[in-house]
Structures are given as C-alpha cells and as structure tokens.
C-alpha positions as a Markdown table, in Angstrom:
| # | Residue | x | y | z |
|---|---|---|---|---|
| 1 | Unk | -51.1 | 233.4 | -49.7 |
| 2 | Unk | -47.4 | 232.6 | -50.1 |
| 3 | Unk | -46.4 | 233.0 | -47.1 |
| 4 | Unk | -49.1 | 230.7 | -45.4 |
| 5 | Unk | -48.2 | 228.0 | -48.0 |
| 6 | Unk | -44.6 | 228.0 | -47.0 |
| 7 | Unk | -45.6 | 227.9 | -43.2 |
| 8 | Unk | -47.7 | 225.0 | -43.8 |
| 9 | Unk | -45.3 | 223.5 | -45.6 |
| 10 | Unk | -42.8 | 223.9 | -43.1 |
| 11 | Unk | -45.1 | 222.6 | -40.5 |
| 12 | Unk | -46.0 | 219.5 | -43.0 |
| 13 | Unk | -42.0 | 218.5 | -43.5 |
| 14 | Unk | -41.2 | 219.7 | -39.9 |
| 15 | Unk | -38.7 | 222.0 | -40.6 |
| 16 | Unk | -36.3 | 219.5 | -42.8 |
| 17 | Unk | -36.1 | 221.4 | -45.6 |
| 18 | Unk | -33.5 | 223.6 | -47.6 |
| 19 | Unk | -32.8 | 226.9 | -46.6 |
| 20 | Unk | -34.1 | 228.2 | -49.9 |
| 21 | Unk | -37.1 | 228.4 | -48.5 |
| 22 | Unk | -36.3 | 230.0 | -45.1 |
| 23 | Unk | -35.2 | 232.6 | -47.5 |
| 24 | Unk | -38.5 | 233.0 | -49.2 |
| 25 | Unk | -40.1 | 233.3 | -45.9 |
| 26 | Unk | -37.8 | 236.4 | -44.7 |
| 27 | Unk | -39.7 | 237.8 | -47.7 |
| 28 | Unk | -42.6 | 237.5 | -46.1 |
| 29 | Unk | -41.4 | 238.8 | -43.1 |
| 30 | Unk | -41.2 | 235.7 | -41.3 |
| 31 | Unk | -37.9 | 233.6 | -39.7 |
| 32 | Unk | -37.1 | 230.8 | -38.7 |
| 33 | Unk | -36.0 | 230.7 | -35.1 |
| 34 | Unk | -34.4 | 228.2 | -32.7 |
| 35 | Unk | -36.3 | 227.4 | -30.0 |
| 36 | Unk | -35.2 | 226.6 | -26.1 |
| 37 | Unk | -38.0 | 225.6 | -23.6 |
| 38 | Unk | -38.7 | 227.7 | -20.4 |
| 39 | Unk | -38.1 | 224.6 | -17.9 |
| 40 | Unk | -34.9 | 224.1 | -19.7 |
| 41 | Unk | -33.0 | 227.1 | -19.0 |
| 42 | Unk | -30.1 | 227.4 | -16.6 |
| 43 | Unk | -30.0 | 230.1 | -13.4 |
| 44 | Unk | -28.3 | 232.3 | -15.4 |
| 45 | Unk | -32.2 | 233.1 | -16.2 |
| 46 | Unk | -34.0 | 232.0 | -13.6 |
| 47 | Unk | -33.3 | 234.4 | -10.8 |
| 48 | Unk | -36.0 | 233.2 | -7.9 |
| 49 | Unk | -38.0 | 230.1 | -7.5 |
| 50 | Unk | -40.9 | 231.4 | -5.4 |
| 51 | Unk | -43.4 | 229.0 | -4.9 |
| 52 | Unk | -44.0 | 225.3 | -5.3 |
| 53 | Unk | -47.6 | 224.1 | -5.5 |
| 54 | Unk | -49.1 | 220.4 | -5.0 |
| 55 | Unk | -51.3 | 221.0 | -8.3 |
| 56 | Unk | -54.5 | 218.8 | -9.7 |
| 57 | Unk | -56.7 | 218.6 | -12.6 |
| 58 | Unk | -59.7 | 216.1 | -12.7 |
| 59 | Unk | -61.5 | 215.1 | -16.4 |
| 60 | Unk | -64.9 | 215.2 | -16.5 |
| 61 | Unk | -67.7 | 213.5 | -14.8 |
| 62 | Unk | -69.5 | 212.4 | -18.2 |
| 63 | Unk | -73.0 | 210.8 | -17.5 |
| 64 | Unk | -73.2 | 208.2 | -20.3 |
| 65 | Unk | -69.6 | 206.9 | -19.2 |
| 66 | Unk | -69.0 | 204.0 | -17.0 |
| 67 | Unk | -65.2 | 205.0 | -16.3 |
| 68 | Unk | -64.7 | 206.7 | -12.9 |
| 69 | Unk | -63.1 | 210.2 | -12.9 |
| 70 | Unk | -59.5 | 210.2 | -13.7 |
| 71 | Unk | -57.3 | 212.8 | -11.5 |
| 72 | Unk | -54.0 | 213.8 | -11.9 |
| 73 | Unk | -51.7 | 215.3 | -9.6 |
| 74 | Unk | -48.3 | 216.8 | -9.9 |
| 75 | Unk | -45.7 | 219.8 | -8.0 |
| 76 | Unk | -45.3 | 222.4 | -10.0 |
| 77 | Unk | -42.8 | 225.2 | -9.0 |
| 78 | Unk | -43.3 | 228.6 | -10.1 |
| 79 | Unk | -39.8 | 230.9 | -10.8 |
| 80 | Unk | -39.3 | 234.4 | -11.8 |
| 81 | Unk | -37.0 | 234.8 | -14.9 |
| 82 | Unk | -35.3 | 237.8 | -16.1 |
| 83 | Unk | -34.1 | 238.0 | -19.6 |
| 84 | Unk | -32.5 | 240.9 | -21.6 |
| 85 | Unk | -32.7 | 242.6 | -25.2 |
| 86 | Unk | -35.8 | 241.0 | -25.6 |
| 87 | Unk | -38.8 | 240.9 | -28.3 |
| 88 | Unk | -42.0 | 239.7 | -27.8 |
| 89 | Unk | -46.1 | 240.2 | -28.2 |
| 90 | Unk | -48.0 | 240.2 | -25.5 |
| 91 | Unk | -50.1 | 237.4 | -26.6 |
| 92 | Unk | -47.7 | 234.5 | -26.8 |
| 93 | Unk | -45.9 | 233.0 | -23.8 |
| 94 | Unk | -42.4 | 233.4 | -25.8 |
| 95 | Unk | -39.8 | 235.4 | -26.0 |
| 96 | Unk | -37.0 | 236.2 | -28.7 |
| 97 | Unk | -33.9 | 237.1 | -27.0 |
| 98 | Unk | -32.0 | 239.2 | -29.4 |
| 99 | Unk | -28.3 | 238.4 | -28.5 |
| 100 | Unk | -28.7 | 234.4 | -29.0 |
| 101 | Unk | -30.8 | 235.1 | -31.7 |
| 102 | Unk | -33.5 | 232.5 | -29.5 |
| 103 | Unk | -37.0 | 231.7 | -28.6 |
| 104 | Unk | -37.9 | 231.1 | -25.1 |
| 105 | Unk | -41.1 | 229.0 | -25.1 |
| 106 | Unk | -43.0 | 228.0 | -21.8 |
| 107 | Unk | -44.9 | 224.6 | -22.5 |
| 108 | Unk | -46.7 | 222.1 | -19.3 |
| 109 | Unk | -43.0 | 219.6 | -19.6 |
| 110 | Unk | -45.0 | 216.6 | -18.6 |
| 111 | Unk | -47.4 | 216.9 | -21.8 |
| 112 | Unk | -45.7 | 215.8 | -25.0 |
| 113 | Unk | -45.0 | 217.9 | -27.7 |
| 114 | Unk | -46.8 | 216.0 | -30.2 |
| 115 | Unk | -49.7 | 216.7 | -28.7 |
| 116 | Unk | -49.0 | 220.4 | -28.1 |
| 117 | Unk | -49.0 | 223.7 | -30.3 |
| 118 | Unk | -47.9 | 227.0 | -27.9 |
| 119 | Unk | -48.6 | 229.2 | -31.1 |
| 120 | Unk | -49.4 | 232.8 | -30.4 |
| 121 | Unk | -49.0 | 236.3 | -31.2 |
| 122 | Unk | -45.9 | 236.5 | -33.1 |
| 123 | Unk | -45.0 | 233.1 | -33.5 |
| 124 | Unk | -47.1 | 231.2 | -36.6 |
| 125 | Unk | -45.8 | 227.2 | -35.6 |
| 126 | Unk | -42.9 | 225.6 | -34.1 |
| 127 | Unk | -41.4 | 222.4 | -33.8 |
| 128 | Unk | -39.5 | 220.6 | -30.7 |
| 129 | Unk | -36.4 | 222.7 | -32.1 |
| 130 | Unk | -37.2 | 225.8 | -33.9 |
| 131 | Unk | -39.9 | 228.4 | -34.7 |
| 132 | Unk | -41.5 | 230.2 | -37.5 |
| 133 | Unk | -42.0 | 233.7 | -36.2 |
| 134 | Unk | -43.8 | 237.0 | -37.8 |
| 135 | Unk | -41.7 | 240.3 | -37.5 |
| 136 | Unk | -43.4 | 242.4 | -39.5 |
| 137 | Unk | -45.6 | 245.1 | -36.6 |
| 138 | Unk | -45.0 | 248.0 | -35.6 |
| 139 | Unk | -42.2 | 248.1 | -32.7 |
| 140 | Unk | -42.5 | 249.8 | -29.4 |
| 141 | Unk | -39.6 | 250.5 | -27.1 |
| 142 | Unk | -39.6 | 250.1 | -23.8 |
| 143 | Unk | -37.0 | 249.9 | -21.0 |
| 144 | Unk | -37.5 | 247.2 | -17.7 |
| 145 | Unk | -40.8 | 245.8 | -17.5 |
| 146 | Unk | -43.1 | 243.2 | -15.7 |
| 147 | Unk | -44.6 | 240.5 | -18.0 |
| 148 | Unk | -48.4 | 240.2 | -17.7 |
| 149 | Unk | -49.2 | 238.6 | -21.2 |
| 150 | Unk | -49.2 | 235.4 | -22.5 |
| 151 | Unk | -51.3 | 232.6 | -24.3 |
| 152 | Unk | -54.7 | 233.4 | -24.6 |
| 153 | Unk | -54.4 | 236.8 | -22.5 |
| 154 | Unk | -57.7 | 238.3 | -23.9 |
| 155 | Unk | -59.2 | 235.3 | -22.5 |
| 156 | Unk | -61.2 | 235.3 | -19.6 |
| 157 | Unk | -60.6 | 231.8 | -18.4 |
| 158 | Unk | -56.9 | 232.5 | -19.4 |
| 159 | Unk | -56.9 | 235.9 | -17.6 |
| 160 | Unk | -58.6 | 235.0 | -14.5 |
| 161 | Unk | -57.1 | 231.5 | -13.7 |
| 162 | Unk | -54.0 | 231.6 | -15.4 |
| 163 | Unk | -51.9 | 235.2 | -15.6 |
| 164 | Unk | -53.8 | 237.0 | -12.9 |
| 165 | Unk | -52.9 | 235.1 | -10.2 |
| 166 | Unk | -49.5 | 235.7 | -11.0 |
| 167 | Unk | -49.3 | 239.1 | -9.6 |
| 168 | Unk | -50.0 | 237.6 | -5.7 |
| 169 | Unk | -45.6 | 236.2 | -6.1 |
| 170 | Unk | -44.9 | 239.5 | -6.3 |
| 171 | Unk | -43.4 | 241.7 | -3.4 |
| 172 | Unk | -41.3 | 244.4 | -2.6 |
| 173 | Unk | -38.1 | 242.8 | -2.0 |
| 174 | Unk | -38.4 | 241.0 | -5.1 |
| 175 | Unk | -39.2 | 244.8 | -7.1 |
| 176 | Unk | -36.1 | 246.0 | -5.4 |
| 177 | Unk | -33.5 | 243.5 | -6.6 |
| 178 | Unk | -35.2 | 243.1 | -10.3 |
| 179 | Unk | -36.9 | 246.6 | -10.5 |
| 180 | Unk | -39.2 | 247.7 | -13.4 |
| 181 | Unk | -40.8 | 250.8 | -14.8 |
| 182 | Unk | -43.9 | 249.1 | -15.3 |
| 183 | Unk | -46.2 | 246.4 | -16.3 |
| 184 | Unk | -47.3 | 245.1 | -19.5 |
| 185 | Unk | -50.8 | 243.8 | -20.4 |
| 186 | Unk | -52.9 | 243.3 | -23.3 |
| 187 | Unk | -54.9 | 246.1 | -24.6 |
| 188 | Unk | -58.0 | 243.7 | -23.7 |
| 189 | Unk | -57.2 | 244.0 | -20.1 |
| 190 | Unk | -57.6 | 248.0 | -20.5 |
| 191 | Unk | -60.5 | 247.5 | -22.8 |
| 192 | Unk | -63.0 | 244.8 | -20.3 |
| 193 | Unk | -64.0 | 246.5 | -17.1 |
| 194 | Unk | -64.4 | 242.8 | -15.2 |
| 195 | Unk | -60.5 | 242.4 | -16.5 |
| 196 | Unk | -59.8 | 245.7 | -14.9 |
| 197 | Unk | -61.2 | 245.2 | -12.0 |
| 198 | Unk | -59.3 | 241.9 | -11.4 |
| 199 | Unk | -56.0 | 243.2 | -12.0 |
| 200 | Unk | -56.6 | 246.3 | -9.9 |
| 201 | Unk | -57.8 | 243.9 | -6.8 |
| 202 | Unk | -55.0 | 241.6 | -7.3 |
| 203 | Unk | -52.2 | 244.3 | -7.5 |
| 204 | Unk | -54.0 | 246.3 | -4.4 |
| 205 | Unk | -53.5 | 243.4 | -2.7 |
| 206 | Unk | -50.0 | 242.6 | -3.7 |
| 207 | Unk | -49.3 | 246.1 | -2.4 |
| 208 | Unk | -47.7 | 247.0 | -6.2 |
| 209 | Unk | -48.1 | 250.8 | -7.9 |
| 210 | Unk | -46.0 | 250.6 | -10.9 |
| 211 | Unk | -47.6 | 252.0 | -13.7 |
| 212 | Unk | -49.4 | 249.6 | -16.7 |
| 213 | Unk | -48.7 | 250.0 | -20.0 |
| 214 | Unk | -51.5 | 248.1 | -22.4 |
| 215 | Unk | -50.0 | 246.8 | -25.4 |
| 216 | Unk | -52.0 | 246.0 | -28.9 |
| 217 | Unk | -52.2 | 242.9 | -29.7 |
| 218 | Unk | -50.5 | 244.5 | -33.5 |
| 219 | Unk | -47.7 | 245.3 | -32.0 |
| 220 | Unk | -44.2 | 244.0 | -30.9 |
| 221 | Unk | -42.3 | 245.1 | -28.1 |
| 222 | Unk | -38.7 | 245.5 | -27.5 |
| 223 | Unk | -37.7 | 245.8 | -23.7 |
| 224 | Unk | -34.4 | 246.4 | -22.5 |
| 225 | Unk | -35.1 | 244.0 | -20.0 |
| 226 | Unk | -38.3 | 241.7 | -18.9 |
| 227 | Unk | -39.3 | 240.0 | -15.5 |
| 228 | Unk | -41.4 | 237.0 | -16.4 |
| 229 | Unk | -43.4 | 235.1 | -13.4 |
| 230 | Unk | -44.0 | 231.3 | -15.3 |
| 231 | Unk | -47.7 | 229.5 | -14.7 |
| 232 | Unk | -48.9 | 227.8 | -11.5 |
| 233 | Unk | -52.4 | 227.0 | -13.2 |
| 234 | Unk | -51.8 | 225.4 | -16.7 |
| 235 | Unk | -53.5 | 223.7 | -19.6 |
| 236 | Unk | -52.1 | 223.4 | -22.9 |
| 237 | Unk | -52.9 | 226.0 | -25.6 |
| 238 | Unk | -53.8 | 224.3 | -28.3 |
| 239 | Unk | -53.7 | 220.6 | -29.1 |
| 240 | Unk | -52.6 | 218.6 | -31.8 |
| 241 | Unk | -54.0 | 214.7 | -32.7 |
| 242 | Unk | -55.2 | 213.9 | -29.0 |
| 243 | Unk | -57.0 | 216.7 | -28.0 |
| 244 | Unk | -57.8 | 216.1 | -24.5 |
| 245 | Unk | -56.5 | 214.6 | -21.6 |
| 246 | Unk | -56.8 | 215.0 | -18.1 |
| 247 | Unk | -52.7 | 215.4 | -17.8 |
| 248 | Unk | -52.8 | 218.7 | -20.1 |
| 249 | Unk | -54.0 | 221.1 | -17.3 |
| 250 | Unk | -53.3 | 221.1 | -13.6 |
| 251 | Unk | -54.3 | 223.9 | -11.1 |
| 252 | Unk | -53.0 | 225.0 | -7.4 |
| 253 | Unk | -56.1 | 225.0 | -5.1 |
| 254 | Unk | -54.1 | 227.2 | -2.5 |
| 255 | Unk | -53.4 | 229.6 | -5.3 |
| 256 | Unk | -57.1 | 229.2 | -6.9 |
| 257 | Unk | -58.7 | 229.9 | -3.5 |
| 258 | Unk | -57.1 | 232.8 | -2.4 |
| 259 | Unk | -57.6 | 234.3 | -5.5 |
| 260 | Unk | -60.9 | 233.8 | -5.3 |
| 261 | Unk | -61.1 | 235.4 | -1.5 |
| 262 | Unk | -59.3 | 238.6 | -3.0 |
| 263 | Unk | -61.6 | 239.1 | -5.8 |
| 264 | Unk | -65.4 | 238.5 | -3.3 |
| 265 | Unk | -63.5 | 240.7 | -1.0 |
| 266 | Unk | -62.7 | 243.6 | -3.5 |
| 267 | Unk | -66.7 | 243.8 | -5.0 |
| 268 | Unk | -69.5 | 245.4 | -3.6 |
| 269 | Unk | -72.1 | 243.1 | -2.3 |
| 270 | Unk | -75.0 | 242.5 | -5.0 |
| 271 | Unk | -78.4 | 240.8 | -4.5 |
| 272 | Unk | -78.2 | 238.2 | -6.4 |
| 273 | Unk | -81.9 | 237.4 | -8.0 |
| 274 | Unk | -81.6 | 233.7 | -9.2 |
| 275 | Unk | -80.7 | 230.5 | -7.9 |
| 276 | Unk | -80.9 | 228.5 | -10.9 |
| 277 | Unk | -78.9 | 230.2 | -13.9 |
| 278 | Unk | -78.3 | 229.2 | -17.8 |
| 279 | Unk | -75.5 | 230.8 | -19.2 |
| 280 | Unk | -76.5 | 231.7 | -22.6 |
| 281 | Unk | -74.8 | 233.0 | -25.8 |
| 282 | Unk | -76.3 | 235.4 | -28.3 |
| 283 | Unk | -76.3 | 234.5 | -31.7 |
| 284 | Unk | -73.1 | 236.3 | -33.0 |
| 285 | Unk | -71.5 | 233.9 | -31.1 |
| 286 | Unk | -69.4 | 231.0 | -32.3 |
| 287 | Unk | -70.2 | 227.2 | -31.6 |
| 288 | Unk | -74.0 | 227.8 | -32.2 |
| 289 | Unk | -76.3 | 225.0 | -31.2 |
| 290 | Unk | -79.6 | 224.0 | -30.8 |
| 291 | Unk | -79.8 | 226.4 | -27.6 |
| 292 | Unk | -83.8 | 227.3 | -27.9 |
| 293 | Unk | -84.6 | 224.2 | -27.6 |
| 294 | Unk | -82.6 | 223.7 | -24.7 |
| 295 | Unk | -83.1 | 226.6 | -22.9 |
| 296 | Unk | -86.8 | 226.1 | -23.3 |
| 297 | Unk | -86.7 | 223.4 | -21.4 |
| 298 | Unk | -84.9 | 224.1 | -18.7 |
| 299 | Unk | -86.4 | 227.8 | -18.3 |
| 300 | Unk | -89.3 | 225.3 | -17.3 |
| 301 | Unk | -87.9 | 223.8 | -14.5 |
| 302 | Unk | -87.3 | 227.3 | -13.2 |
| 303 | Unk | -83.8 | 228.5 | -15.0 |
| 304 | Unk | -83.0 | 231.9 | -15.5 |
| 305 | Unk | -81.0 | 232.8 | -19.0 |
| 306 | Unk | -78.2 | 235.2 | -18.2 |
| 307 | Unk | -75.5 | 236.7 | -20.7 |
| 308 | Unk | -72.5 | 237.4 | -19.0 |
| 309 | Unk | -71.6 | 240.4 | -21.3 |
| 310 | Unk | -74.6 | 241.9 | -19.7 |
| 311 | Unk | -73.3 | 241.7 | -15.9 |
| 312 | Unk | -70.8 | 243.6 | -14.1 |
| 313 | Unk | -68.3 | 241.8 | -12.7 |
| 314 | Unk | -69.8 | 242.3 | -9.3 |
| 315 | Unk | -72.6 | 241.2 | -10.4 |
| 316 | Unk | -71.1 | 237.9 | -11.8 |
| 317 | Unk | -69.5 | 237.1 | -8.9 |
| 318 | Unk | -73.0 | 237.3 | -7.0 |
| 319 | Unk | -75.1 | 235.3 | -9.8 |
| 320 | Unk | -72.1 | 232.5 | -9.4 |
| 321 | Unk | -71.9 | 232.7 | -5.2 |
| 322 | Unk | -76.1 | 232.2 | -5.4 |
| 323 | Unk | -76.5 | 229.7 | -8.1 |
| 324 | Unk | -77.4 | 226.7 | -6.8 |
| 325 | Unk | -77.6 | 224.8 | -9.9 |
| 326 | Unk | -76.1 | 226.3 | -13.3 |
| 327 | Unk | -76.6 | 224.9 | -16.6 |
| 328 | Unk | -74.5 | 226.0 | -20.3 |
| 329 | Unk | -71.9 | 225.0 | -23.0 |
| 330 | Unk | -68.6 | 224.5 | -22.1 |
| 331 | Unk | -66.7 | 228.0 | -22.2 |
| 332 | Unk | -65.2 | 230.9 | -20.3 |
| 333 | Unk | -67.8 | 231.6 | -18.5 |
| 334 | Unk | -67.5 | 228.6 | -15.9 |
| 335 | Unk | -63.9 | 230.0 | -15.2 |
| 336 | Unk | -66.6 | 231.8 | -12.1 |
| 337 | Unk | -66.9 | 228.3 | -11.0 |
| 338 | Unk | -64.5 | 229.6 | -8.1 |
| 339 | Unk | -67.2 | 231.7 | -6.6 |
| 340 | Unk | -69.6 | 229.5 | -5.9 |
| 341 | Unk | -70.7 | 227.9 | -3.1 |
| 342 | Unk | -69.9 | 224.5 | -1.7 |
| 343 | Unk | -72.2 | 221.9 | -3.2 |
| 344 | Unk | -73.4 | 223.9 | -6.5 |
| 345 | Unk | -74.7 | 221.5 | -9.2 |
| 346 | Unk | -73.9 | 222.4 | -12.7 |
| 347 | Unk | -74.4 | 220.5 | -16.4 |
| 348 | Unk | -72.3 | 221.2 | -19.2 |
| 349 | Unk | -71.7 | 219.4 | -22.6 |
| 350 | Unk | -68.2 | 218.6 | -24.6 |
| 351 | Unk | -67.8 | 217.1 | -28.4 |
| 352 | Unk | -66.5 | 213.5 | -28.1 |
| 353 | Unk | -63.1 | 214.6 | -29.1 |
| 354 | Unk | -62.8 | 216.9 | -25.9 |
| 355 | Unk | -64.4 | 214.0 | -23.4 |
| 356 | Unk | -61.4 | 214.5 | -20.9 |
| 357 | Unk | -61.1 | 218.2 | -21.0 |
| 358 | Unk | -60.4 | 218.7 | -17.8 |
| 359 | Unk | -60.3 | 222.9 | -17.1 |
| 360 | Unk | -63.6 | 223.5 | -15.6 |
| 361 | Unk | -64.1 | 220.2 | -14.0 |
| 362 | Unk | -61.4 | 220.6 | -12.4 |
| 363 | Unk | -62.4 | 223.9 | -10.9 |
| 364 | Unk | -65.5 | 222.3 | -10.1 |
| 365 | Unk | -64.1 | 219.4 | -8.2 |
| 366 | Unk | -61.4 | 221.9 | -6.4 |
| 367 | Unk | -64.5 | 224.2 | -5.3 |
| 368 | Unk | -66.4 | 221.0 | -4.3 |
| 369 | Unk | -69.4 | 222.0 | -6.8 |
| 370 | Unk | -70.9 | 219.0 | -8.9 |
| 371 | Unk | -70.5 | 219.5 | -12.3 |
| 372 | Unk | -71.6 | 216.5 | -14.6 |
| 373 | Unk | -71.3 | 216.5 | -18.4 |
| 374 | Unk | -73.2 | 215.2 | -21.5 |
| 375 | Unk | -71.6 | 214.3 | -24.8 |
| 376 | Unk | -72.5 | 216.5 | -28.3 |
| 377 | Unk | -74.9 | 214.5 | -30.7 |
| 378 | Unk | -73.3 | 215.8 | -33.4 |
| 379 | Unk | -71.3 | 218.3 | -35.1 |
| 380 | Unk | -71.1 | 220.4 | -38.2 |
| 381 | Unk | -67.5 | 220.1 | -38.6 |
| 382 | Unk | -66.4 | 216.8 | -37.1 |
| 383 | Unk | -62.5 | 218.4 | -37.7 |
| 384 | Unk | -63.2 | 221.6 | -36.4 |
| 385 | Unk | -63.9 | 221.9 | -32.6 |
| 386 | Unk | -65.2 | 225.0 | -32.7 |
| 387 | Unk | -67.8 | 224.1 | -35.1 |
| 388 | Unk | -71.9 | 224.5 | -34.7 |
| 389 | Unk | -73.2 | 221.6 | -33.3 |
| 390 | Unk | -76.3 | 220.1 | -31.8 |
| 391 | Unk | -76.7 | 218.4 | -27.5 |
| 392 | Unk | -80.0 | 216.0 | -26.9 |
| 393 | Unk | -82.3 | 217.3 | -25.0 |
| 394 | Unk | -82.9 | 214.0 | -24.1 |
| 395 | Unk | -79.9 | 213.3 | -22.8 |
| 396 | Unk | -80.1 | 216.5 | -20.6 |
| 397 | Unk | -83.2 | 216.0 | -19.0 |
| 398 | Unk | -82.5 | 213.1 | -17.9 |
| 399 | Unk | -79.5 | 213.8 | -16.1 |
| 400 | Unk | -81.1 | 216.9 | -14.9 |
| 401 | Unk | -83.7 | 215.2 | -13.1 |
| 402 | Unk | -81.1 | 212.2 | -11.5 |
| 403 | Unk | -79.3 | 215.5 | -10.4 |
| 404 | Unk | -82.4 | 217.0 | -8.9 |
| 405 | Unk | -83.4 | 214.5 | -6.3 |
C-alpha cells in the first residue's frame, strides 16, 4: 500500500519532489529512472531503417453524428535498433539500458504526451523525463536476442496488428550482421494456439528458424544484447484526459494486407456456416452489458452468436472471410476485420468518451468493409471505460435496418 501511495504521489506532483522519497521507493523495490524516447535516439542505436510506410487511421462512422469521418494520414518509418546490457519485460515497449542507467521508451511522436501513458510491465508511470520502474522479479539471463514483446503483447489486436507483423522486416542479411540466439515472446504467445499459429506462419514466411524463448510476464530479463524492430501499425496504449482521437493510431495498408495474405494462405480451408455473425461474450467477461437483449434481437433477423474462444483460428479466419454482416461490442475480436471480404457490413458501439477511437474503423475502412457505430446509453462507471454499461436497442435497430436495404 506504501508503495502505490508514493507512485501516485509521484505521478500527482510529476516527479518534482525531494529525493527522500525516491529513497522510500527503492524500499519498495521501485526507481526512479530517466527516460529517452525511441524516435529520439542517435545511429549509434539505430542500426537499419528498413521500411517507410504511407500510414492512415480513420475515426469512426457514428450514426447519430452529423460530422463526416475524419482521416488522418502520416509516413511512418520503421528501423531496427540494437541496444546492449539491457533489462526489460516483455510486456512493455521499454528498455533499461544498464550502462546509462536509461529508459528507452517507444511512444506514436506526433501524439502528445499529455494525452499518453506507455506504462507496462515493469514500468508503473512516467513523465516526459523520467520513469518509475519495478525491479523486484525474478531475473533471467540471456545472451543476443530478437525482441517480439511489447505493449499489450498478450493482446490479440496488439499481437496480430501490431508486433506480428514485425517479423515480415526480417531477413537473412539483416540476421547475419546483427545475429541472435533467439526470439523472445510472451508466455501468452506459447500458451494461445491462434497466437501460435500466427507467429509460426509469419516466421515460415520470413524464412527465420531461430529458436523462441517464451518469457513470463513475472519475470525480467537481462540480454547481453537486444535487436528491437519499432511499430509500423500504432495506437497509443493508454490515454490520459482526451481519450480518443483519430491521430493516436495509424496503420500501413501494404503491411496490413500482406499480412493478411500470409495468414488465409497458411490455414486450412474451413466451411464457413454463417453469413451473418454476433460476436458475443460470456459472462465472465468484463464490460458486461445488456447483451440478451441485443442479441435477441438480432438473432431474429437471422444472426448467429459466436464466441471466439470457441473457434480455431482457422476457423475464425473463415467465419470473418463469409460474414457478410457482423454485429458486437467494440474489442479484440474485430482485429479479424482484415479477413473479410470487400463490402462486409458491421455495427459496433463505443462509450462517448471513446467516439473517435479509431483502431477498428480504421481496419474497416482499409479492408473497404462498412462498419458504422452507435453511441453507449449509459455507463456504470462514467470514469472507468471499462465499466458495465448498457447500448439501445433502439438505436441499433434502426441503423440495422438503414444498413440492410
């Protein structure tokens, strides 16, 4: 309890305080660290620049709204960095470097901070400056290795779209100037056959047999040296104050689309049984709504519920490639977006606060598919975005049927 009063603290003053309580914190196992940003380092680091991408995000088509669809559009380059006597946990996108004594932090540099929090695995909050990390976990030791981690690794949208994808830059030249023993992922990756299977397509095709080492999220590393590919499809983390906007994600269609090609190539072909699909959540679920009630109505217009846990990925990919129209709460799930076919129709819903997320509309808009959003009536927790909440039937049927003709 201590210790998560002084973070907070920390966070609340922003870091100006005395270093008494710096000291407390080391207690606690926790240290204050400074912080350089990823797009800020010199070539002294950054050892290729291997692709640049024309890169696009779109927010979301929202049905009540009378403002057209914003896009935004921006290059992104994509650079492999090598850094050495290194720390890190596979489930943040930063790195300690142990002879500066420094955090390397990747962020989307066009965002500003004060909207941003890039928080994960081992580091507990950071400023523009500095970091509050935890270093308290067991330690494993290993010697050159690939980076396949990050924000949000265990994450399917995150995993798919995001880290994936990564693994197409690689080649053998590249392995032969900056070799490595192996790759590091996330325990989850080992753990999640559809995971599995997407890393094993992507690195067949990649033409890559290094060895994978899956890493606990409980546990630090320490590598000798690490080859880190940064992100071609982004969206901020987490967000702070002004929680959406279409400039905090952008995505490389090129990159998207042949990474969809590799993955419906690398399946076995599956009958797919529906062509109109809701994507619903058991229960023990988070973000519970009034889901009976919607689902009831549209399994009466001829909808299907499906629960994703339930399919193989195979399978997935076919349900997604059919669908003609889908239906379901925002989520991870419509990361399959980039199977389907041309024309799909989907409807989704977002909280007010979230009213330009612009992840999966995006997709949609990149995979020409036309997904159209309603807004939340309410929620349990207006602070909490994750909170239960309740959509209008209403509201949905309506749009369904304008969507229908």
């Amino acid at each position: 309890m201590l210790g998560q009063w002084l973070v907070d603290y920390v966070k609340f003053k922003g870091f100006n305080l005395p270093g008494l309580y710096f000291t407390l914190l080391k207690f606690k196992k926790i240290y204050k660290k400074r912080v350089v940003w990823l797009d800020q380092l010199d070539h002294s680091h950054r050892k290729v620049d291997c692709a640049v991408h024309p890169c696009v995000s779109y927010s979301p088509a929202i049905d009540s709204s009378v403002d057209a669809v914003k896009a935004h559009s921006v290059e992104v380059e994509t650079s492999f960095y090598h850094f050495s006597n290194v720390l890190f946990n596979i489930r943040s996108s930063g790195f300690l470097l142990l002879d500066s004594d420094t955090l390397i932090l990747e962020r989307l540099p066009e965002v500003s901070l004060n909207y941003c929090d890039y928080s994960a695995g081992f580091i507990r909050m950071h400023s523009e400056s500095y970091a509050l990390i935890r270093l308290n976990r067991k330690k494993i030791k290993l010697n050159r290795v690939l980076f396949l981690g990050g924000n949000g690794c265990f994450n399917y949208y995150h995993w798919i779209i995001e880290l994936a994808p990564k693994i197409l830059y690689l080649n053998e030249q590249l392995l032969e100037d900056y070799p490595v023993d192996c790759i590091v992922c996330d325990s989850a990756i080992e753990n999640i056959a559809s995971f599995r299977k997407i890393l094993e397509a992507l690195l067949a095709v990649a033409k890559i047999d290094l060895p994978v080492v899956f890493v606990d999220k409980y546990d630090e590393v320490y590598a000798d040296e690490v080859l880190y590919i940064s992100n071609m499809n982004n969206v901020v983390f987490n967000t702070v104050d002004k929680l959406s906007s279409v400039q905090y994600s952008h995505f490389s269609p090129s990159l998207l689309a042949e990474t969809r090609n590799i993955l419906i190539q690398s399946v076995k072909p599956e009958k797919a049984a529906y062509s109109r699909i809701f994507l619903a959540r058991k229960e023990t679920q988070a973000r519970l709504y009034n889901q009976d009630e919607v689902l009831g109505y549209f399994m009466t217009q001829g909808f299907q519920p499906v629960y994703l846990e339930e399919y193989s990925f195979d399978e997935q990919i076919a349900l997604f490639g059919a669908a003609e129209f889908i239906v379901g709460p925002s989520g991870a799930a419509w990361s399959n977006l980039i199977f389907c076919q041309k024309g799909c129709k989907g409807i989704s819903w977002l909280p007010e606060k979230l009213s330009e997320f612009s992840v999966f509309s995006s997709l949609a808009k990149i995979f020409e598919c036309d997904l159209r959003f309603v807004m939340t009536d309410q929620m349990a927790d207006e602070q909490d975005i994750h909170s239960d909440y309740k959509v209008n039937v209403t509201d949905l049927q309506k749009l369904y049927e304008k969507m229908r003709d």
